[in-house]
N, C-alpha and C positions, 0 to 999 in steps of 0.2 A: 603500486597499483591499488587502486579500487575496486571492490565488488560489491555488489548486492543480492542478494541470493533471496526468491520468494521459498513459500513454503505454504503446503497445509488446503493448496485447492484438492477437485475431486467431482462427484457426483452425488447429489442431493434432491433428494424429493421436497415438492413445494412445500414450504411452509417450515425448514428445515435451518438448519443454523452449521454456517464452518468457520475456523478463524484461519485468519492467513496468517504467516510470518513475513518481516521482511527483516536480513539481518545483514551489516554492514559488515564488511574487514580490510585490511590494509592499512595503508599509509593514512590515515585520522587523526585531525587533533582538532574539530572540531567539526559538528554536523549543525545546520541550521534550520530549516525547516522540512518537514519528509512529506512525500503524499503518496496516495492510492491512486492509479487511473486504471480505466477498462475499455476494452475496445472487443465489439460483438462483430462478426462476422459483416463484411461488407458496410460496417460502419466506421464513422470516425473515434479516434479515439476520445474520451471524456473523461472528463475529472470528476475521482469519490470524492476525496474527502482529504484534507491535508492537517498536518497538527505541528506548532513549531516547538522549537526549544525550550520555550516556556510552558505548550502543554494546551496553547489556545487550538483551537480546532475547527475549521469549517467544512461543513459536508453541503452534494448537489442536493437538493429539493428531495428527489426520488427515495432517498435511501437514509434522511432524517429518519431518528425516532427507531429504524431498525438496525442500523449501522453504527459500531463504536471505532472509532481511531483511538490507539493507546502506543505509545511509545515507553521502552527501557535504557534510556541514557547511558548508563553504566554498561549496559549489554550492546547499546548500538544497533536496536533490535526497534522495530516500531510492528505494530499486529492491528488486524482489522477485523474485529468480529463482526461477525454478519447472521443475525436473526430475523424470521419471517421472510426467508428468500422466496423471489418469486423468479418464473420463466426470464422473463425480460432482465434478471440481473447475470444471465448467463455469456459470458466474455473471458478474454485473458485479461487478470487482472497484473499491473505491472505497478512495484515502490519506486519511485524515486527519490532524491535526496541533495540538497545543497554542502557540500562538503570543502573541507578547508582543510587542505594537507598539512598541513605548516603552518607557524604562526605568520600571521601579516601577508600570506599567502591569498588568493582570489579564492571565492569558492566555485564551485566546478558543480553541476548537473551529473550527476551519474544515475543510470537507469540496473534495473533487475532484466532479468528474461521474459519475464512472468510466468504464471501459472494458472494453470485453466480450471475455471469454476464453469459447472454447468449443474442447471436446475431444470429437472423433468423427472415425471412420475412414469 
């Protein structure tokens, strides 16, 4: 089995900085590319920011420039630091992950729980 376990939301006043964790375990022999989505109350869910294997990285429009995606290979652990948060970045933020159990094996979608960031003064 898989998991993905977030980490590290909370409550934050505008203008404030948290990092998330997102940490793999199980049966792994290989992760592919990981990402951040968020989804705020009565909306759809949306895509942060994704970063692959290699370390390339894409993030939406909104959260360039204050948002880092970083991943630890060895740890299986990818993190989203978040500076300059504003109200509107307030959602469950959830990792996901392309994952390959086994060699020559399919990789598989697995999701986290997520974890709740909210931003108000």
């Amino acid at each position: 089995q898989v998991q993905l376990v977030e980490s590290g939301g909370g409550l934050v006043q505008p203008g404030g900085s948290l990092r998330l964790s997102c940490a793999a375990s199980g049966n792994i022999f290989s992760i592919n590319t990981m990402g951040w989505y968020r989804q705020a109350p009565g909306k759809q869910r949306e895509l942060v920011a994704t970063i692959t294997s290699g370390g390339n990285t894409n993030y939406r429009p909104s959260v360039k420039g204050r948002f880092t995606i970083s991943r630890d290979n060895a740890k299986k652990t990818m993190y989203l630091q978040m500076n300059s948060l504003l109200p509107e970045d307030t959602a469950v933020y959830s990792c996901n992950a392309d994952i390959q159990s086994g060699r020559g094996a399919y990789y598989t979608a697995y999701w986290g729980r997520g974890t709740q960031v909210t931003v108000s003064s």
